[in-house]
C-alpha positions as CSV (number, residue, x, y, z in Angstrom):
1,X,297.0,206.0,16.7
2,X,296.5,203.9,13.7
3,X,300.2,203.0,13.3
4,X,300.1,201.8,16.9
5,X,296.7,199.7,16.1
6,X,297.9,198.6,13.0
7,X,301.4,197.2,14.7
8,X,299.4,195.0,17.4
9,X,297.1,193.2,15.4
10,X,298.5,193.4,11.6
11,X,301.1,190.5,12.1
12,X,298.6,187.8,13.9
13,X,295.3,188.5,12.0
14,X,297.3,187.8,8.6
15,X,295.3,187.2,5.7
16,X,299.0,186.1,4.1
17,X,298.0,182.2,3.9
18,X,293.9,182.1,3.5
19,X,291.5,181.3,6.7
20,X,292.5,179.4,9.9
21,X,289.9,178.6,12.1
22,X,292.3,178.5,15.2
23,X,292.9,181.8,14.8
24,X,289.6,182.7,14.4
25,X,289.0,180.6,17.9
26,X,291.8,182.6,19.6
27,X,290.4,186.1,18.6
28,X,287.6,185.9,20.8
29,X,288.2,186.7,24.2
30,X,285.8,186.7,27.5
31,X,285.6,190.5,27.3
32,X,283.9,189.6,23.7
33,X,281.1,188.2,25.0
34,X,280.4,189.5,28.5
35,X,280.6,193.0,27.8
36,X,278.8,193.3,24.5
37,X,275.3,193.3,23.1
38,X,276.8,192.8,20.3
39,X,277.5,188.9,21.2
40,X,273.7,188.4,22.4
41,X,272.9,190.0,19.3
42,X,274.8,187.6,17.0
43,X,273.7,184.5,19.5
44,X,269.9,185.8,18.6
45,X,270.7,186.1,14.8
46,X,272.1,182.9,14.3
47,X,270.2,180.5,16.4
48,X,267.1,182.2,14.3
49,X,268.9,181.2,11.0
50,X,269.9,177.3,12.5
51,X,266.1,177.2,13.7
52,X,264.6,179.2,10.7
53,X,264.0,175.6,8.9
54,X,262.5,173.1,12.0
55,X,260.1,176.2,12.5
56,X,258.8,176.2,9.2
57,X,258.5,172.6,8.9
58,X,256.1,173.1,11.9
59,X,254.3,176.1,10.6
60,X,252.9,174.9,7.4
61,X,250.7,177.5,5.6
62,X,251.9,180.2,7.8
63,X,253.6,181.7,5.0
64,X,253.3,185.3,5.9
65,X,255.1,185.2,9.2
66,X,257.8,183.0,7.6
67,X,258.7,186.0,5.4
68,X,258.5,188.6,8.1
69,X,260.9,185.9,10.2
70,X,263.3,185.8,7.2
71,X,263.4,189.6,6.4
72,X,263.6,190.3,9.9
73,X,267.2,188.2,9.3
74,X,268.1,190.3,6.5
75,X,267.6,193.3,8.2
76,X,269.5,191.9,11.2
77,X,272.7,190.5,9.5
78,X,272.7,194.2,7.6
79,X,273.0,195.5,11.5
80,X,275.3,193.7,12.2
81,X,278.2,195.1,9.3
82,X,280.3,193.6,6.7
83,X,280.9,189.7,8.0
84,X,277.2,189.1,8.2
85,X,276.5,190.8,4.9
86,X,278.6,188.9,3.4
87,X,277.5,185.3,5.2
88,X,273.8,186.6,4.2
89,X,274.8,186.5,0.7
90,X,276.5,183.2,0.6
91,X,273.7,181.7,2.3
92,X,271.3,183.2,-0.6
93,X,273.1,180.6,-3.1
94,X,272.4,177.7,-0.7
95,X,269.0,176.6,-1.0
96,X,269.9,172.8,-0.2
97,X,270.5,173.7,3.3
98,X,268.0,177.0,4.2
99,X,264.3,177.4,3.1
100,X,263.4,178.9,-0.3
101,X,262.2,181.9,1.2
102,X,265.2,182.4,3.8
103,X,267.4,182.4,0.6
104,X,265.1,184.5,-1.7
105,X,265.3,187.4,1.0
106,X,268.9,187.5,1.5
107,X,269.3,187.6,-1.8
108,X,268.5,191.3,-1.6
109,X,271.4,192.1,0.7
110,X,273.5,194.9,-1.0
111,X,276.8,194.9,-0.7
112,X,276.9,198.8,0.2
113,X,278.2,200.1,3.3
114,X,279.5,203.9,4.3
115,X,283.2,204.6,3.0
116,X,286.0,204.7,5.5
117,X,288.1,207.7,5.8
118,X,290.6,208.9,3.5
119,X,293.3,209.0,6.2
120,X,293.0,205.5,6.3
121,X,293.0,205.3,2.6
122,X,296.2,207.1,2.3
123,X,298.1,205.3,5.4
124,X,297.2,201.8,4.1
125,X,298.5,202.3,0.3
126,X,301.5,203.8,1.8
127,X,302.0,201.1,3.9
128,X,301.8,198.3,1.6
129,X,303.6,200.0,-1.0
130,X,306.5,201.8,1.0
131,X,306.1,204.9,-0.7
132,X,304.1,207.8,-0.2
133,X,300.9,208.8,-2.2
134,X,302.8,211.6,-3.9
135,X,305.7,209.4,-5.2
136,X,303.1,206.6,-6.8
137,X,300.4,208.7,-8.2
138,X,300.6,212.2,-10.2
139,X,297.2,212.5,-8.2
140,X,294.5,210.8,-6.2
141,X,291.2,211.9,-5.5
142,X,290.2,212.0,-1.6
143,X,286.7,211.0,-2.1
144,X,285.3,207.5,-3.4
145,X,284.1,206.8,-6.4
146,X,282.3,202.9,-5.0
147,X,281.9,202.0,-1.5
148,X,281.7,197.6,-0.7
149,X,282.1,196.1,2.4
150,X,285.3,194.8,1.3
151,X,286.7,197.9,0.5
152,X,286.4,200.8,-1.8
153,X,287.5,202.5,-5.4
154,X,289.7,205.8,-5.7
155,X,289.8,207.7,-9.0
156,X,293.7,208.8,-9.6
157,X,296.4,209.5,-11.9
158,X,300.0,208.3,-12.7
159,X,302.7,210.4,-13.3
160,X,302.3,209.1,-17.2
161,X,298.6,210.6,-17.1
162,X,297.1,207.0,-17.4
163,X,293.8,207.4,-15.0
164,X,293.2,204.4,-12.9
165,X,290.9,202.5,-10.1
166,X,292.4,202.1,-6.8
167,X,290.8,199.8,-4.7
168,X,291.6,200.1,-1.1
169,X,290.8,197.5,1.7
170,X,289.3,198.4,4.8
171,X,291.3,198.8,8.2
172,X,291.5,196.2,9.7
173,X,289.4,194.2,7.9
174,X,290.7,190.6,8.9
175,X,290.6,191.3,12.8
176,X,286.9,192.4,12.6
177,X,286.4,189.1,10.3
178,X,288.4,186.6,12.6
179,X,286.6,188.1,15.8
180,X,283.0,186.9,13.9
181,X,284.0,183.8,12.9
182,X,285.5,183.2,16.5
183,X,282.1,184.0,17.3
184,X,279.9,182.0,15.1
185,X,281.8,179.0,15.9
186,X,281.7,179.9,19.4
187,X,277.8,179.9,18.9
188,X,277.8,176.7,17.1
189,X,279.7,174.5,19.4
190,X,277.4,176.2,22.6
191,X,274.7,175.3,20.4
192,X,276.2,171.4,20.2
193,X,277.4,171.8,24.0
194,X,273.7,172.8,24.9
195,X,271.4,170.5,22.6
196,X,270.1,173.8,21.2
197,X,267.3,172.7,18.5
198,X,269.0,172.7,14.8
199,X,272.5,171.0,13.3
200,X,274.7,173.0,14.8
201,X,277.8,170.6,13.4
202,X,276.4,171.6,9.9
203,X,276.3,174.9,11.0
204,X,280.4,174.9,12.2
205,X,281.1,172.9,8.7
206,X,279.1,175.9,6.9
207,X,281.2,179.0,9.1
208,X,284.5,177.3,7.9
209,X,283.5,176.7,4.3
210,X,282.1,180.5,4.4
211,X,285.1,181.8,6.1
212,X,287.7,180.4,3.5
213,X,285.5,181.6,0.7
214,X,285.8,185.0,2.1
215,X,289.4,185.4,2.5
216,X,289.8,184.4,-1.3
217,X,288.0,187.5,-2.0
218,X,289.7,189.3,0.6
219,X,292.9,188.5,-1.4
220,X,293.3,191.4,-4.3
221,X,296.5,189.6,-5.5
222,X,294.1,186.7,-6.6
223,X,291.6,188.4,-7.9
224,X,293.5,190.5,-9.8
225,X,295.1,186.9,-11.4
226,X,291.3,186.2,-12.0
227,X,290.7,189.3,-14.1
228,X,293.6,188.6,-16.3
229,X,292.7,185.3,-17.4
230,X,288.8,186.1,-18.3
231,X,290.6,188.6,-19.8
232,X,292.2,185.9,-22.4
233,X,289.7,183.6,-22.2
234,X,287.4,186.5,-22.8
235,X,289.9,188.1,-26.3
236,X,287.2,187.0,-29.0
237,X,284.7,188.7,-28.3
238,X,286.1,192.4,-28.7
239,X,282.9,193.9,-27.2
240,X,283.6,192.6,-23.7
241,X,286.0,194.9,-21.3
242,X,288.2,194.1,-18.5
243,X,290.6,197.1,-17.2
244,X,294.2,195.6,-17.6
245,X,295.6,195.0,-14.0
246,X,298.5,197.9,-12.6
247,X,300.6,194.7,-11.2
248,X,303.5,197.3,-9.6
249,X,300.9,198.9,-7.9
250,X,298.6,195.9,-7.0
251,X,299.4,194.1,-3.3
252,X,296.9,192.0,-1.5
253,X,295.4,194.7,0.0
254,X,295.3,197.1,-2.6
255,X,294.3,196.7,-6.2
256,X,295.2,199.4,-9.7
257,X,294.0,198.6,-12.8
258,X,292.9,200.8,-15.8
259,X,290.1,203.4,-15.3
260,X,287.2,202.3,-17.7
261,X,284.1,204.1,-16.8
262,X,280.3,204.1,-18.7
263,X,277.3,204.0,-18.1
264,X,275.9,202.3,-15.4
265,X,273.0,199.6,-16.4
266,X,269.6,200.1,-14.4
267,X,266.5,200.7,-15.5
268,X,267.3,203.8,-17.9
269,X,269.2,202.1,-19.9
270,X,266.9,201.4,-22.6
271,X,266.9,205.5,-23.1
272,X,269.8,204.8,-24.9
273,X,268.6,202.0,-27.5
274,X,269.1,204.4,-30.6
275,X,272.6,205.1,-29.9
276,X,273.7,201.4,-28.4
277,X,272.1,198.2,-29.9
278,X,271.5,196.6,-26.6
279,X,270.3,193.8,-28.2
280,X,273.8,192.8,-29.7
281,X,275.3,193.4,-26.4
282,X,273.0,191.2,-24.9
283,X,274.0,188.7,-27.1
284,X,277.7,189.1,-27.2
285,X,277.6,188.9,-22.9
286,X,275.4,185.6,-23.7
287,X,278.3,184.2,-25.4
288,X,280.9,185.5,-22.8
289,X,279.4,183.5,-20.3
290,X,278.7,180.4,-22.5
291,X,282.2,180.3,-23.0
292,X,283.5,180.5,-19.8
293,X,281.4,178.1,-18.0
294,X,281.2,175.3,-21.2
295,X,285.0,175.5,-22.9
296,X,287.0,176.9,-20.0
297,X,284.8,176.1,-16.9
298,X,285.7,179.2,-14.8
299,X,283.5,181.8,-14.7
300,X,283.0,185.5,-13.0
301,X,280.1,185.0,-10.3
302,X,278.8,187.9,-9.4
303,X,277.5,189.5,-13.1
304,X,275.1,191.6,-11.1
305,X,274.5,195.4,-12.2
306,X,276.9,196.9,-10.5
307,X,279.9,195.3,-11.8
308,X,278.9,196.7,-15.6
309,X,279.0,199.4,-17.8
310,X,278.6,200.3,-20.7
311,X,280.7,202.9,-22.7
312,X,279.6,205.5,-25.1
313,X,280.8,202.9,-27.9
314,X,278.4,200.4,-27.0
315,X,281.2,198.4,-25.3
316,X,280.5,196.3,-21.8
317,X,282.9,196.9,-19.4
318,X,283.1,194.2,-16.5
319,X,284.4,194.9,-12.8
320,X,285.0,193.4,-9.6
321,X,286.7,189.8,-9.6
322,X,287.3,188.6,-5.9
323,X,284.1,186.1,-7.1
324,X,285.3,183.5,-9.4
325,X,284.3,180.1,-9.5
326,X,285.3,176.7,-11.7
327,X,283.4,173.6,-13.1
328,X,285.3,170.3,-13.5
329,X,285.4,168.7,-17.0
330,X,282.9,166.0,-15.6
331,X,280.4,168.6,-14.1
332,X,280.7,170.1,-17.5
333,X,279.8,166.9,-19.3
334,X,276.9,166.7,-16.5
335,X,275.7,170.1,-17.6
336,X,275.6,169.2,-21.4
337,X,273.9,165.5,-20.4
338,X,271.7,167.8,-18.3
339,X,270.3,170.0,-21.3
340,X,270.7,166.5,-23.4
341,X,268.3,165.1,-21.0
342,X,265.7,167.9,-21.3
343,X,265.4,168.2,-24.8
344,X,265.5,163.8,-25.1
345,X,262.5,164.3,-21.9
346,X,264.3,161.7,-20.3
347,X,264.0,161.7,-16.5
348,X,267.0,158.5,-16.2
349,X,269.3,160.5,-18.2
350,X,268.7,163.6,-15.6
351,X,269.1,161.4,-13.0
352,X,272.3,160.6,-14.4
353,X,273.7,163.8,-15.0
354,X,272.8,165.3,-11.6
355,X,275.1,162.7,-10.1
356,X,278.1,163.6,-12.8
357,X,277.5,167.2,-11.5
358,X,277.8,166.2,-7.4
359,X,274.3,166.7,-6.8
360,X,273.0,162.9,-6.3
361,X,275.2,161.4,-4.5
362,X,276.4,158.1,-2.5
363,X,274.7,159.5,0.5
364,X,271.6,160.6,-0.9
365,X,268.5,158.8,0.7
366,X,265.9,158.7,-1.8
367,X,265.7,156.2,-4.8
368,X,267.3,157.0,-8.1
369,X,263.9,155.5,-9.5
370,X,261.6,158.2,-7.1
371,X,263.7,161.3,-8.1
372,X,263.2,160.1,-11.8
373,X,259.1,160.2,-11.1
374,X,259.0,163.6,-9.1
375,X,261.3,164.8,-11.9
376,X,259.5,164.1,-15.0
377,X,256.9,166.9,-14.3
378,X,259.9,169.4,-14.6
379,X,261.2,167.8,-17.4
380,X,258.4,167.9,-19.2
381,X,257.6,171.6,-18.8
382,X,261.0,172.5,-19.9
383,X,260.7,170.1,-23.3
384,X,257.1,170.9,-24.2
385,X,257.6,175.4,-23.0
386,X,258.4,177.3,-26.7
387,X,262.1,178.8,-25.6
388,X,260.1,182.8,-25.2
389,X,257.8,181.5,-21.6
390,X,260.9,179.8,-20.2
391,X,262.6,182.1,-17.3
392,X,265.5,180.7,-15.6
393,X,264.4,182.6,-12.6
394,X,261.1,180.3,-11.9
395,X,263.7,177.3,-13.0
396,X,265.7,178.3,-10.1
397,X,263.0,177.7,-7.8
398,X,261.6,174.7,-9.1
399,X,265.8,173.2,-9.0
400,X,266.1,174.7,-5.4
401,X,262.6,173.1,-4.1
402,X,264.0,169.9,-5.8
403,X,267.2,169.9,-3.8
404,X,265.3,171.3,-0.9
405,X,262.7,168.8,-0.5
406,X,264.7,165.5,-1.5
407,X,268.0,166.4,0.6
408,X,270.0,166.5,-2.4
409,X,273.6,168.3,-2.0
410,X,274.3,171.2,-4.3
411,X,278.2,171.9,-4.4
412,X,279.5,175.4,-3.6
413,X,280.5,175.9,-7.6
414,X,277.4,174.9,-8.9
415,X,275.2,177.2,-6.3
416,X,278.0,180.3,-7.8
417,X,276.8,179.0,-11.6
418,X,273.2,178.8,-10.7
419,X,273.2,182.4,-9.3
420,X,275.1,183.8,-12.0
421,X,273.1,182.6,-14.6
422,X,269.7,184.0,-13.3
423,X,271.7,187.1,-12.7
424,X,272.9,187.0,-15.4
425,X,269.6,186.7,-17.6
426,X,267.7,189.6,-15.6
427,X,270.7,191.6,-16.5
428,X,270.2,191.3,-20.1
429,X,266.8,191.4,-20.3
430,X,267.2,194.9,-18.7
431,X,269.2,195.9,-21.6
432,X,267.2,194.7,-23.8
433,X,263.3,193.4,-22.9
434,X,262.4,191.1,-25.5
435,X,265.9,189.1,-25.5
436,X,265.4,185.8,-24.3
437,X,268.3,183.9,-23.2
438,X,267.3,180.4,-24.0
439,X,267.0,180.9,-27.5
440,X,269.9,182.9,-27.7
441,X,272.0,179.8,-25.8
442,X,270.3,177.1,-28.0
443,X,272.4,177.7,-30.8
444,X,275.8,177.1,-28.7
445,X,274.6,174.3,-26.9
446,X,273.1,172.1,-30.2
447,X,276.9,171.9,-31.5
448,X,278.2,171.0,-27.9
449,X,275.8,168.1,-27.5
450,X,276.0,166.8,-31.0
451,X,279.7,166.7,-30.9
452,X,279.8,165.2,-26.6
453,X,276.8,162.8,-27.6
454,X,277.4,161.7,-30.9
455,X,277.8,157.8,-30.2
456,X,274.2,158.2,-28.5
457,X,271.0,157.9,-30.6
458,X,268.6,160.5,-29.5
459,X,266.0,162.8,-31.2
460,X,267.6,166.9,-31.5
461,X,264.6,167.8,-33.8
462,X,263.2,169.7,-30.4
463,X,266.1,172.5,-31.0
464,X,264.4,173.3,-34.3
465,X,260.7,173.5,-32.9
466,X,260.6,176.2,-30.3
C-alpha cells in the first residue's frame, strides 16, 4: 500500500528543486474543501491570525482576551499538525507584521509530534538508498530516539561499529505540505476576492516566503552542508561539537552523521556544576556565536535546548541544522554601528545603522528625525544600565514594539538573529545563573568597533564603566 501511494504522488510533490507555489495551487482539489472540516477549520484559523491585529487596534486595554484570542491560535495551529506548527513558529520571529502578544504565544509552540511507524522508517531509507536496511547498517533500532515534525532520529550501527543518528523524513511529507499551502493561498486570495477585513496580499506574500523557508529545511542534503561548515568555522574553539556528517548515507530525505550523545540541558543541569564548569561553557558557546554572526555572518538559528548536550567531558554538543541563516557584510557593519551607537548614546547614528541593517527603509513613513526622538529613551537605558540588569529578552520587546508601532520592516535574517540571540542567552543562563551575556560579549565587540570605527572620534570609556 505504501509503494502504490508512494508511486502516485512521490514524482509531482518533489521537493528536488525547493517550493513552487503552482504546485502548491494545483494540490488542492474541490474534494479538499467541500468535504472536509478540516478546510473550515484552517479558513477559521487563519482569518483569526489576518484579523488578530485590526481587532486589537480596536480593543485597547482589553488585554486579557487578546491573550486568550492568541493562545486559542496556538492551540489551534498545534491541531492542525506539522505545516501549521511550523508557520506558528515562523510567525513568532515576525513581530513587524503580528502583535507582540500574538508572537510571544507562538513562541511556545514545540516542535514535538508522535513518531511515525517504523515500517515507514525502514521503506523510506531503503528507497532512497537502493539497499536494504541489513546491507547499510550492522543494526538499527526500531524505536526513536527524537520525534520533530519534520522527521525523526534512529540510533544504529555500521558494519565498522561506528554508532550513528539517522534521521528519517516523514511519509509523504511534501504532499501534506503542498496541500496546506494550496490552502492558505487559497484562503488569502478568497480573502482578497471577498474584501474580507485584513491584508490578505501581505498575507499570500507571507505563505510564499514561509513555504520556501520550509522546504530549505525539508532539504537534509543542505543542512547537512550547513553542519559541515559551522563545523570549520566552529574548529577553534575545541569545546564546541558537531557530529561529522555520514555523506554515503545522507540523501535529501534521510540524514547519518556521528552519534554524540550527553546530557540534555534543562533545568537539572546545575546538579552537575562540580563535575562540569558550566560557566566556561557558557562562555566558550558565547564566543561560538559571536563568531559566527560578526566574522563569518552565518549562524545556526535555532540554539534552543533541545539541539544541545553536554557530554560527561564538559563538552557541548550541537544538533539539528535545517535552520541556518546569514548576515551581509553591510548588515554586519549595521550591527557594530548599532552597538557603536549605544555606547556613543547617539540616536542619529542608530538611525543610521537600522537602515545599513534593512530595517529603515525607502518606504518607511515616519521621519528619520521622529524615530531618532522616540529612540533616544531606549538608547539611553541601554548606555546608562550596568551590563548585570540588561536582559536581551525585555530588549527584544522594546526592538519588536519599535518596529511594531513605527511600521518599520524587519528582514527574515535579522528576525532568525534576534531569536537566536535571546535564545541563546536563556540557554546559558540556565547553565550557569549568574552568567551574564553582555559583559561576556563586551570584550569581543570593543576590538570590532575600534578597528570598523577607527577614523571616527567617539568616547569608548563606557566599555570600562559597567
Amino acid at each position: 500500500m505504501l509503494e502504490n501511494q508512494h508511486s502516485h504522488n512521490s514524482s509531482y510533490f518533489s521537493t528536488a528543486s525547493g517550493y513552487d507555489p503552482a504546485v502548491a495551487d494545483k494540490a488542492v482539489h474541490i474534494s479538499n474543501i467541500i468535504f472536509s472540516s478540516r478546510f473550515f477549520y484552517i479558513l477559521s484559523t487563519i482569518w483569526t491570525l489576518v484579523s488578530f491585529g485590526i481587532w486589537q487596534s480596536k480593543a485597547t486595554g482589553n488585554l486579557d482576551k487578546g491573550r486568550a484570542m492568541a493562545c486559542q491560535i496556538r492551540k489551534s495551529l498545534l491541531k492542525l499538525g506539522v505545516t501549521f506548527i511550523k508557520l506558528g513558529q515562523f510567525l513568532s520571529m515576525r513581530p513587524d507584521i503580528l502583535p507582540i502578544e500574538l508572537t510571544e504565544e507562538l513562541s511556545l509552540l514545540q516542535d514535538q509530534v508522535p513518531p511515525f511507524p517504523f515500517a515507514d522508517v525502514k521503506l523510506i531509507v531503503e528507497r532512497e538508498s537502493g539497499k536494504s536496511l541489513t546491507e547499510l547498517f550492522d543494526s538499527f533500532a526500531t524505536d526513536c530516539i527524537a520525534s520533530a515534525s519534520i522527521g525523526q532520529v534512529h540510533k544504529a550501527f555500521l558494519h565498522d561499529g561506528t554508532a550513528v543518528a539517522v534521521k528519517v523524513q516523514r511519509p509523504d511529507l511534501a504532499k501534506i505540505i503542498y496541500q496546506d499551502l494550496g490552502l492558505m493561498r487559497l484562503i488569502a486570495r478568497l480573502g482578497k476576492a471577498c474584501r474580507w477585513r485584513g491584508d490578505w496580499e501581505s498575507w499570500l506574500d507571507l505563505t510564499n516566503e514561509f513555504g520556501h523557508s520550509l522546504f530549505l529545511e525539508m532539504d537534509y542534503l543542505q543542512e547537512g552542508r550547513h553542519a559541515d561548515r559551522l563545523r570549520k568555522i566552529l574548529r577553534p574553539i575545541p569545546a564546541i561539537i558537531i557530529p561529522r556528517i555520514i555523506w554515503r548515507l545522507t540523501t535529501k530525505k534521510i540524514l547519518t552523521e556521528e552519534l554524540w550523545q550527553g546530557e540534555k540541558i534543562d533545568n537539572d543541569i546545575g546538579s552537575r556544576r562540580q563535575e562540569i564548569d558550566l560557566k566556561r561553557l557558557s562562555a566558550q558557546l558565547v564566543d561560538a556565536y559571536l563568531l559566527q554572526i560578526f566574522v563569518h555572518g552565518y549562524f545556526h538559528a535555532d540554539p534552543h535546548t533541545g539541539n544541545f548536550a553536554v557530554t560527561e567531558g564538559g563538552q557541548l554538543i550541537i544538533y539539528d541544522f535545517g535552520m541556518v541563516s546569514y548576515l551581509t557584510s553591510s548588515q554586519q557593519q549595521g550591527l557594530i554601528n548599532a552597538i557603536t551607537s549605544v555606547v556613543n548614546n547617539d540616536s542619529q547614528a542608530f538611525v543610521i545603522s537600522l537602515e545599513e541593517l534593512g530595517i529603515v527603509t525607502k518606504g518607511t513613513k515616519e521621519s528619520k528625525g521622529s524615530l531618532e526622538k522616540t529612540i533616544q529613551p531606549f538608547l539611553a537605558f541601554c548606555h546608562t544600565s550596568p551590563a548585570p540588569e540588561i536582559n536581551l529578552s525585555d530588549l527584544e520587546k522594546e526592538m519588536d514594539q519599535l518596529i511594531k508601532e513605527h511600521s518599520l520592516r524587519l528582514p527574515a535574517n535579522l528576525a532568525y538573529l534576534i531569536r537566536a540571540v535571546v535564545s541563546l542567552e536563556g540557554f546559558v543562563r540556565m547553565l550557569s545563573p549568574e552568567f551574564n551575556f553582555v559583559r561576556a560579549a563586551k570584550p569581543y565587540f570593543k576590538p570590532l568597533i575600534l578597528k570598523r570605527m577607527a577614523s571616527m572620534t567617539y568616547s569608548h570609556s563606557n566599555f570600562n564603566n559597567n
